[in-house]
C-alpha positions as protocol buffer text, in pm:
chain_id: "A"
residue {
  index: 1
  type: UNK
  ca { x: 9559 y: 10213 z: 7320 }
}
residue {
  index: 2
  type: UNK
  ca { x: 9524 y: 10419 z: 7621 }
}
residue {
  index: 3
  type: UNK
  ca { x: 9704 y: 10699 z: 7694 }
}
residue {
  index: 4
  type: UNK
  ca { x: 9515 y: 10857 z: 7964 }
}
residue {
  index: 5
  type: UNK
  ca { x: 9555 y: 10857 z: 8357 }
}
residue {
  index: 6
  type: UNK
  ca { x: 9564 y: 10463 z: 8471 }
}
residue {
  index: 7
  type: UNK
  ca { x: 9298 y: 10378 z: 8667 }
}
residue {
  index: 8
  type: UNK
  ca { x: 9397 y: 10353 z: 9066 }
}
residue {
  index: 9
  type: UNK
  ca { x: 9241 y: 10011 z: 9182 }
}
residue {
  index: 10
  type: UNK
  ca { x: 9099 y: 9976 z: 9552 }
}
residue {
  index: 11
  type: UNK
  ca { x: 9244 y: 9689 z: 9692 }
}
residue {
  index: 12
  type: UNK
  ca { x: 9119 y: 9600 z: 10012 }
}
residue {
  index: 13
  type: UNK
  ca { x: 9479 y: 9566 z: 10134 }
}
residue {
  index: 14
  type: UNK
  ca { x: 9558 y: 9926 z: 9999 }
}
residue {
  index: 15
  type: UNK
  ca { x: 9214 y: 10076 z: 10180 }
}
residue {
  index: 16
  type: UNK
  ca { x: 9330 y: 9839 z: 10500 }
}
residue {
  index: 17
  type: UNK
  ca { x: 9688 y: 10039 z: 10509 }
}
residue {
  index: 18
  type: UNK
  ca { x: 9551 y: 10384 z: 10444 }
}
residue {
  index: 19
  type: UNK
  ca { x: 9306 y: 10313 z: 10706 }
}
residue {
  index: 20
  type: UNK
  ca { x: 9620 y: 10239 z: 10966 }
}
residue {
  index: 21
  type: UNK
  ca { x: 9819 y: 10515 z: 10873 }
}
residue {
  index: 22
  type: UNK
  ca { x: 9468 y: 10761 z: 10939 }
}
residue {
  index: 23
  type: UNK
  ca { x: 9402 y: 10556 z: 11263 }
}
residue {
  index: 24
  type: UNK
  ca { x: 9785 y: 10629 z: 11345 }
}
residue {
  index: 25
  type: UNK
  ca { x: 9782 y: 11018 z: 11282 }
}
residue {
  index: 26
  type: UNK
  ca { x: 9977 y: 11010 z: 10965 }
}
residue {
  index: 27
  type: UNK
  ca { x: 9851 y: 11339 z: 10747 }
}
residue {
  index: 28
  type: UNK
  ca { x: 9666 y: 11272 z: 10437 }
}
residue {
  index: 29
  type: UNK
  ca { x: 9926 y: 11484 z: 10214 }
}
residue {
  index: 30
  type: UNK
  ca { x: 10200 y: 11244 z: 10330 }
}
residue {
  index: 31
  type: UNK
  ca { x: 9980 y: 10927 z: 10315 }
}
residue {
  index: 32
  type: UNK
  ca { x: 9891 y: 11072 z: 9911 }
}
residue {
  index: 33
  type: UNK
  ca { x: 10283 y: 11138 z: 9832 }
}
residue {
  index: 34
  type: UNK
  ca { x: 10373 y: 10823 z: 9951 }
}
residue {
  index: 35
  type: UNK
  ca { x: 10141 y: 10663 z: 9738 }
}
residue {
  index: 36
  type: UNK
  ca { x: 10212 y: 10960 z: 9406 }
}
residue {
  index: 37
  type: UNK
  ca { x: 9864 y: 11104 z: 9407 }
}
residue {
  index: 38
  type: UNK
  ca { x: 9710 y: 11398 z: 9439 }
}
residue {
  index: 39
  type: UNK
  ca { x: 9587 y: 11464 z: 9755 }
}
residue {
  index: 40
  type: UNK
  ca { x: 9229 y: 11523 z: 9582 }
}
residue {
  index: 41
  type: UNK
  ca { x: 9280 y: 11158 z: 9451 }
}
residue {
  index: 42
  type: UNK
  ca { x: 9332 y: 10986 z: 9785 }
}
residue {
  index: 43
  type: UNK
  ca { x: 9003 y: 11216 z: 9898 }
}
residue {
  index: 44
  type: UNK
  ca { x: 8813 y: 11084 z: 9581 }
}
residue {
  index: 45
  type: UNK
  ca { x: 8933 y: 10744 z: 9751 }
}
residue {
  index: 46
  type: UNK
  ca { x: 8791 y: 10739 z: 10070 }
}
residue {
  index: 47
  type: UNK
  ca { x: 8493 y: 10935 z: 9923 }
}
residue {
  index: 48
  type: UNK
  ca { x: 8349 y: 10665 z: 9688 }
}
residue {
  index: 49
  type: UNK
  ca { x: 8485 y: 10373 z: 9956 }
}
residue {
  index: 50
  type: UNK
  ca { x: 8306 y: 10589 z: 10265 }
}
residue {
  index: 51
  type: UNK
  ca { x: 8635 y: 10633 z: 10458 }
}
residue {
  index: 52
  type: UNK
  ca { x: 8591 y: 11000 z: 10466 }
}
């Protein structure tokens, strides 16, 4: 069994909202609560999808 961290999937549907909210203003830090990350997570996000 796995214990650790679950794995955040990219959905394109999730990637399509986040890219909204960014295209709307909304901070980062509120988009990354919203969602219960770490800021650093939603970064690692848009990183490896080249959003950032």
């Amino acid at each position: 069994m796995n214990f650790g961290r679950p794995k955040l999937l990219y959905n394109q549907d999730l990637l399509d909202n986040i890219d909204f909210l960014l295209s709307q203003g909304v901070p980062k830090s509120t988009i990354a609560s919203k969602l219960h990350i770490s800021r650093s997570s939603l970064y690692r996000i848009l990183e490896k999808t080249g959003r950032l």
